[in-house]
LUMBAVO-451583 format. One record per residue (C-alpha): z, x, y; residue in one letter; residue number from 1. Coordinates in steps of 0.5 Angstrom, whole numbers, plus 500, padded with zeros to 3 digits. Example, Ala and Ser with C-alpha at 12.3 -4.5 7.8 and 13.67 -1.06 7.14 Angstrom:
<pts>
> 516_525_491_A_1
> 514_527_498_S_2
</pts>
This chain:
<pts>
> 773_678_279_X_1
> 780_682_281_X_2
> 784_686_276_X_3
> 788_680_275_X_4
> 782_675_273_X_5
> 780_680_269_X_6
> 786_680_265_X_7
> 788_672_265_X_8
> 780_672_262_X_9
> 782_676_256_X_10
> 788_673_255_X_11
> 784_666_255_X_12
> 780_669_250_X_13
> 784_671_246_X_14
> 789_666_245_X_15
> 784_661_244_X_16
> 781_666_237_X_17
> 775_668_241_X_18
> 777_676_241_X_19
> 780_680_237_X_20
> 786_685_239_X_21
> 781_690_238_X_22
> 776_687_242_X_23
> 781_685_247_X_24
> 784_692_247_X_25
> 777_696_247_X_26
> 774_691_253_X_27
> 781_692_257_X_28
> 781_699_256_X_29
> 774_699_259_X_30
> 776_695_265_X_31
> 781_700_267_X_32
> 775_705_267_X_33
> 771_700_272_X_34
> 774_695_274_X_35
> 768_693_278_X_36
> 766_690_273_X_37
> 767_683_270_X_38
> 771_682_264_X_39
> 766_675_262_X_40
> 761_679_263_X_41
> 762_684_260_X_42
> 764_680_254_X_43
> 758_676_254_X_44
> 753_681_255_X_45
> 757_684_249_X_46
> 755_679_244_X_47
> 762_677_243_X_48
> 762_670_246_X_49
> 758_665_247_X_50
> 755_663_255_X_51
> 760_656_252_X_52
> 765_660_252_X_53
> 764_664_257_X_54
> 763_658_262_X_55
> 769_656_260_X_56
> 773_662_261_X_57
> 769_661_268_X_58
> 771_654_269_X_59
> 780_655_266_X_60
> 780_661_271_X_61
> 777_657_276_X_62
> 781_649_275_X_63
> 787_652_280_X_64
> 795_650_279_X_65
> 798_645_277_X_66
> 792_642_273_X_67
> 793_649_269_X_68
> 801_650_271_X_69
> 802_652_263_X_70
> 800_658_265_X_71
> 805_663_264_X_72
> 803_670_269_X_73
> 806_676_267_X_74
> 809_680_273_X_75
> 806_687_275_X_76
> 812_690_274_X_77
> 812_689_267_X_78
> 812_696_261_X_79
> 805_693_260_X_80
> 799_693_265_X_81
> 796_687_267_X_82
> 796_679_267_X_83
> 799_675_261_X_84
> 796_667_261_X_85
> 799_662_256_X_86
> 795_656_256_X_87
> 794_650_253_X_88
> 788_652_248_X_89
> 786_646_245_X_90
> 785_651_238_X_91
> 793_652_237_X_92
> 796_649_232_X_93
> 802_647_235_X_94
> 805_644_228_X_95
> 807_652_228_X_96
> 811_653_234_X_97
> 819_649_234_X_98
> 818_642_234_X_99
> 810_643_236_X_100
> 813_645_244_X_101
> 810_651_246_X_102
> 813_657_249_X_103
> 811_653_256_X_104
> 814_647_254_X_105
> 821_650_252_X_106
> 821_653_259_X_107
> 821_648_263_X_108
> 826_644_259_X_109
> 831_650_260_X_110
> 829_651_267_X_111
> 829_642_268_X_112
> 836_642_265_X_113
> 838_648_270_X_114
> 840_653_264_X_115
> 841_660_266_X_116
> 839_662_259_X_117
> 834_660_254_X_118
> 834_662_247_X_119
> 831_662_241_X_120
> 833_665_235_X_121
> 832_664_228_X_122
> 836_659_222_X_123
> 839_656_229_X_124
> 836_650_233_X_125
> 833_652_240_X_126
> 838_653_245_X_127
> 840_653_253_X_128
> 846_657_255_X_129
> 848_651_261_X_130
> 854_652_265_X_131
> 855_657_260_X_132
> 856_655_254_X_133
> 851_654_249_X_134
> 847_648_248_X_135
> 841_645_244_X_136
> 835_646_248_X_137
> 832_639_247_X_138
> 836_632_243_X_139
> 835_633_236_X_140
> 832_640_236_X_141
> 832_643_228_X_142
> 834_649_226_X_143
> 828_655_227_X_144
> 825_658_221_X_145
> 822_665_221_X_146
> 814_663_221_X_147
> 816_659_227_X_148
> 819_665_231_X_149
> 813_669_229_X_150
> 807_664_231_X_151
> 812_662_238_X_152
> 813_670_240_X_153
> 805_672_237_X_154
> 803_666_242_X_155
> 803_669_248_X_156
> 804_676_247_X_157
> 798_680_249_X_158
> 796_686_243_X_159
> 799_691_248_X_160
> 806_688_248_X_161
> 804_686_241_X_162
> 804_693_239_X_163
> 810_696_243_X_164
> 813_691_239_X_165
> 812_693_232_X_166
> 813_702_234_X_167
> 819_699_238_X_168
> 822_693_234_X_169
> 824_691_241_X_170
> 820_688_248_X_171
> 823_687_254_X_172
> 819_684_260_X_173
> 819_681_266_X_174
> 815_675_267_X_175
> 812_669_272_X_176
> 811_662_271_X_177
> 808_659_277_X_178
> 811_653_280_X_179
> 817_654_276_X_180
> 821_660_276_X_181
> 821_668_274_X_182
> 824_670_267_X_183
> 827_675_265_X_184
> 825_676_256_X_185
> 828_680_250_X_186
> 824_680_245_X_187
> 828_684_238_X_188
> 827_684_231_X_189
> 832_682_226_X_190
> 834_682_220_X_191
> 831_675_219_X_192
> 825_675_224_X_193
> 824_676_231_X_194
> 828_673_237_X_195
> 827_672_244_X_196
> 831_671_249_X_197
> 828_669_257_X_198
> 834_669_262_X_199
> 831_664_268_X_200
> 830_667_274_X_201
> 829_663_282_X_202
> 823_665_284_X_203
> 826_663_291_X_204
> 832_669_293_X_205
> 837_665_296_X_206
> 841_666_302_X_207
> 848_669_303_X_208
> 850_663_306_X_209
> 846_658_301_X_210
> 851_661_296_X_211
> 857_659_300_X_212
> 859_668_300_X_213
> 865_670_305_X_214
> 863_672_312_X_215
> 866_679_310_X_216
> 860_681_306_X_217
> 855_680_311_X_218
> 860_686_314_X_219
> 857_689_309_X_220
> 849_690_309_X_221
> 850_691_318_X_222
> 852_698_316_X_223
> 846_704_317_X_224
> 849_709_310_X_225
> 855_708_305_X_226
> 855_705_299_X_227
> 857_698_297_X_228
> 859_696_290_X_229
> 858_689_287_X_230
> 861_689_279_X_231
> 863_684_274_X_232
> 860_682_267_X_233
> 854_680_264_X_234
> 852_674_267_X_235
> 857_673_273_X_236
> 851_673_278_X_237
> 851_681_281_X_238
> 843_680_281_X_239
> 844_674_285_X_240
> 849_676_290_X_241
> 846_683_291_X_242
> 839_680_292_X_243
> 842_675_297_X_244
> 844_682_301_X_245
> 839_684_300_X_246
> 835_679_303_X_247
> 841_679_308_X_248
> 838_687_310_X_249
> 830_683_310_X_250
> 832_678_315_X_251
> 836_681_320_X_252
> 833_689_320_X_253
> 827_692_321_X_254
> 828_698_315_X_255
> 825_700_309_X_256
> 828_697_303_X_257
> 826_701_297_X_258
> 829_696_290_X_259
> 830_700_283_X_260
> 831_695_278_X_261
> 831_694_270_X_262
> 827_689_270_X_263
> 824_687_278_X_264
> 828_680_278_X_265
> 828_677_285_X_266
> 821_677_289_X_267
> 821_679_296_X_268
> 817_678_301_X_269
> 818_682_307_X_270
> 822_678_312_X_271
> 822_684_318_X_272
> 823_690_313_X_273
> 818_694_309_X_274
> 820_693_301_X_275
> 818_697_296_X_276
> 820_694_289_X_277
> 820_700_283_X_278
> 822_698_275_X_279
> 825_702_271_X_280
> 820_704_265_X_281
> 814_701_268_X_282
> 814_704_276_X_283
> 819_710_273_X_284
> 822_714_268_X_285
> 829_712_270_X_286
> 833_710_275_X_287
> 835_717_276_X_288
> 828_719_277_X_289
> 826_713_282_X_290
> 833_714_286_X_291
> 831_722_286_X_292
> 824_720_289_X_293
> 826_714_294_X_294
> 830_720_298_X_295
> 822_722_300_X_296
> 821_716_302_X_297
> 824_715_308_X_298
> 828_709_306_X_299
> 833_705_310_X_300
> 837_701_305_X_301
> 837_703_298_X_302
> 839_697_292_X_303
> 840_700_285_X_304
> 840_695_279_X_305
> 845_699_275_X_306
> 848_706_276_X_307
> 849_708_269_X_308
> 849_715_268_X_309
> 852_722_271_X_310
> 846_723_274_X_311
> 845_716_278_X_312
> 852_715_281_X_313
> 852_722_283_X_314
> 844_721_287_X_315
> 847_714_289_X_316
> 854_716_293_X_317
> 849_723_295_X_318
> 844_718_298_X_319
> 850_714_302_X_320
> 851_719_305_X_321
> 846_722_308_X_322
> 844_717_312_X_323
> 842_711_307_X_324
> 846_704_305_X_325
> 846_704_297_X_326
> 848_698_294_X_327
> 848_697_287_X_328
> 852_694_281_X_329
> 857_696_276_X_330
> 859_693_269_X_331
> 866_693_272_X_332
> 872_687_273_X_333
> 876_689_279_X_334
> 876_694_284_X_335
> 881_699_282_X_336
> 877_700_275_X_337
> 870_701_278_X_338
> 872_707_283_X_339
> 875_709_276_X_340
> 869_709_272_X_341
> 865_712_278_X_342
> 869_718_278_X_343
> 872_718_271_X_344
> 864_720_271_X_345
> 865_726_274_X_346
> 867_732_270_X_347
> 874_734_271_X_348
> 872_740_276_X_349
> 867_736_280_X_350
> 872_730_281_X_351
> 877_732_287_X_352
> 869_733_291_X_353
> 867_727_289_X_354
> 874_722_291_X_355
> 873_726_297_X_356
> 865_724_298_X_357
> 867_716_295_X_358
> 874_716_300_X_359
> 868_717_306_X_360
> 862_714_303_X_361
> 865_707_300_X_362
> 863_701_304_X_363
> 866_696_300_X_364
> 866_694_292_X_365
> 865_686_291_X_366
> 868_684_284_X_367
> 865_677_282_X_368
> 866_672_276_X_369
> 862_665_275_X_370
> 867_659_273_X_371
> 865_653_270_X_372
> 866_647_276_X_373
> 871_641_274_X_374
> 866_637_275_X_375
> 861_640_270_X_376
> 857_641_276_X_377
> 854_649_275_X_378
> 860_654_276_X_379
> 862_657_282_X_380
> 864_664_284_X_381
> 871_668_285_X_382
> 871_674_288_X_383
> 875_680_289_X_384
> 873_684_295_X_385
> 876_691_298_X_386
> 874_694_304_X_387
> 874_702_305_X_388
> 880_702_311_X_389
> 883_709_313_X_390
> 889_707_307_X_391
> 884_706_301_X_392
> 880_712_303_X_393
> 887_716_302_X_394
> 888_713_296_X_395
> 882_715_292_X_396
> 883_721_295_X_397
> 889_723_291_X_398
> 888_719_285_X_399
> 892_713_286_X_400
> 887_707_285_X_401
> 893_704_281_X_402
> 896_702_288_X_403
> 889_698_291_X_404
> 891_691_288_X_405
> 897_693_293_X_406
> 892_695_300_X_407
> 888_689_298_X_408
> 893_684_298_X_409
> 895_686_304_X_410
> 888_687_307_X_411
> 887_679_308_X_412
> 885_679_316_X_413
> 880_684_314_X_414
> 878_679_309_X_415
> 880_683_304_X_416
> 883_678_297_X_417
> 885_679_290_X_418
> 881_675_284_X_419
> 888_672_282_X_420
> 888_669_290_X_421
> 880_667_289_X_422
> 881_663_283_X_423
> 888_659_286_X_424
> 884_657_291_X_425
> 879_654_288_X_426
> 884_650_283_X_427
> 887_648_290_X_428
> 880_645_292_X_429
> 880_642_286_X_430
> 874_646_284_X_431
> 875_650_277_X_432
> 881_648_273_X_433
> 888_650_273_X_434
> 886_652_265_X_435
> 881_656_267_X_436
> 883_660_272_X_437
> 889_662_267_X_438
> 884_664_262_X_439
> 881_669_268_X_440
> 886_671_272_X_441
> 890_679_272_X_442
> 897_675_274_X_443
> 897_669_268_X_444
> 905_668_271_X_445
> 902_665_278_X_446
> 898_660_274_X_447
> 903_659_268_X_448
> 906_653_273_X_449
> 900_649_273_X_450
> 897_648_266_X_451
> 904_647_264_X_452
</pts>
């Protein structure tokens, strides 16, 4: 059996009320040891179940999808080692769960639905973030109480995430449901209980075309060094962009792509180039870290999830200049504010070298929002993008980044646009409302006409 059918074994053990954590923790350890050997017999020669259970566990392990698509393979890029399986035992009580669906089925209703987001919260009824805005997850949901949480959470945890739960009061992972998608899981202890919270991440990266993205940010991924910038708020799609570019690199390159990211989101499958797949606290200790040892690596294209910290800009924009395209995102609304928080970083002696560094280094920065369609249809994508030219290379120089929106206005032919000018083309189209462009918009006088 490989290390992964060992693991799904012990998890089907497990949650089927055979094994106990114990047990479980003491044969999987054992396993690490000899992963030769196989977990149902060990198991069995053990005395810890039966030749009934152990045929069983056989023939579950054996049934292939979709006869067990409730299972739910946790990817190996998580904080804890191996595969988790939540399947349909017929020894759960689902009378405990909300409205006696198991975390499977909440999933699936989430993902059919085309939410972005599935919460489930306690004192609250399930819910979706769909378009979003909240919603309930299914008709006639009702309210969650904390027993109910407890017995959904407790039911596809294995005893390790189980007790990285309790010494952290918090889990997060990532994780595969075959034939449905990847998630992207939060599990915190509150004052009432335990939450959960899954964002719904495509198992298929979607090209930069499929998004309808601007000709100009293919520009972008041609560049053999430089750093490229994607920002926006939480749940604007920088994942999804990034990974769209990401795969834009893959398809027309042949380099070696090293990904850090916080968890792995989108799975790549090597479409011409070399891909290497890191996850902070799982592959590495930080992004700083996995950024410093990338560098060894020989790398062509480098794709950091976040830059958070000192360390990890100041290996970024080091990393884009020796040779390296290094594309990363930001928790930034325009292109103006994020050069400011990259250089705002900086102690106020390094600041003058580093504006120099970025002037020469910078690519491009693409700020993004997610609008929801007139039509309720999804939402949409506005995007502000500034390309580096001579001009905008002077202005970081000396500090002036204040007078970009004014170089990017100017810009258009290069494929330059403000936010403001993404979102009145989108009302023109009739794509997003004039009420919602207004609520988003920098210059709310150019839209003032329009939702009068």
């Amino acid at each position: 059996m490989s290390p992964e059918q060992n693991q799904q074994a012990l998890e089907l053990a497990y949650h089927s009320g055979w094994i106990t954590a114990e047990q479980y923790t003491a044969v999987a350890t054992a396993l690490q040891a000899m992963p030769h050997l196989s977990a149902i017999d060990l198991l069995h020669e053990q005395s810890i179940i039966d030749a009934g259970q152990a045929e069983g566990l056989r023939q579950a392990l054996q049934t292939p999808p979709p006869a067990v698509e409730a299972a739910v393979v946790q990817s190996d890029t998580t904080p804890t080692p191996g595969v988790s399986v939540v399947s349909e035992q017929p020894n759960v009580d689902r009378s405990r769960f909300p409205g006696g669906y198991d975390i499977l089925q909440l999933l699936r209703m989430g993902f059919d639905a085309g939410a972005s987001d599935i919460h489930i919260g306690i004192d609250a009824t399930a819910l979706m973030r769909r378009h979003g805005t909240l919603q309930p997850l299914y008709p006639g949901a009702e309210i969650i109480t904390p027993e109910q949480t407890e017995a959904l959470i407790h039911s596809f945890l294995n005893p390790m995430q189980l007790e990285a739960l309790e010494k952290n009061k918090a889990l997060d992972f990532s994780y595969e449901a075959p034939g449905l998608a990847r998630f992207r899981s939060s599990i915190v202890r509150q004052r009432k209980g335990l939450d959960a919270v899954f964002r719904i991440i495509n198992t298929q990266v979607r090209t930069m075309d499929e998004l309808g993205m601007p000709e100009v940010l293919k520009v972008l991924t041609e560049y053999n060094n430089g750093l490229v910038l994607i920002t926006g708020t939480v749940g604007c799609g920088k994942s999804t962009t990034l990974a769209a570019m990401v795969q834009e690199v893959n398809t027309h390159r042949k380099d070696h792509i090293i990904t850090l990211e916080d968890p792995i989101e989108y799975v790549f499958t090597s479409a011409g180039c070399q891909i290497t797949q890191r996850e902070v606290h799982s592959h590495t200790e930080s992004f700083a870290a996995a950024l410093r040892a990338s560098l060894r690596e020989d790398p062509d294209v480098i794709m950091v999830g976040e830059m958070r910290d000192l360390e990890t800009i100041g290996l970024a924009i080091t990393a884009s200049e020796t040779g390296h395209l290094v594309m990363a995102t930001l928790h930034t609304s325009n292109a103006a504010r994020t050069l400011d928080r990259v250089l705002d970083a900086f102690p106020i002696e390094q600041q003058g070298q580093i504006r120099t560094m970025v002037s020469e280094s910078l690519r491009g920065i693409i700020s993004q929002q997610l609008i929801p369609r007139l039509d309720g249809q999804g939402r949409v994508p506005a995007f502000e993008i500034m390309v580096n030219t001579p001009a905008v290379a002077n202005l970081i120089r000396e500090a002036k980044t204040f007078q970009l929106p004014g170089i990017i206005q100017t810009g258009k032919k290069l494929g330059m646009r403000m936010m403001d000018d993404s979102l009145m083309a989108l009302v023109e189209e009739g794509v997003i409302s004039p009420h919602e462009a207004y609520d988003r918009a920098e210059q709310k006088k150019m839209f003032e006409a329009l939702i009068a």
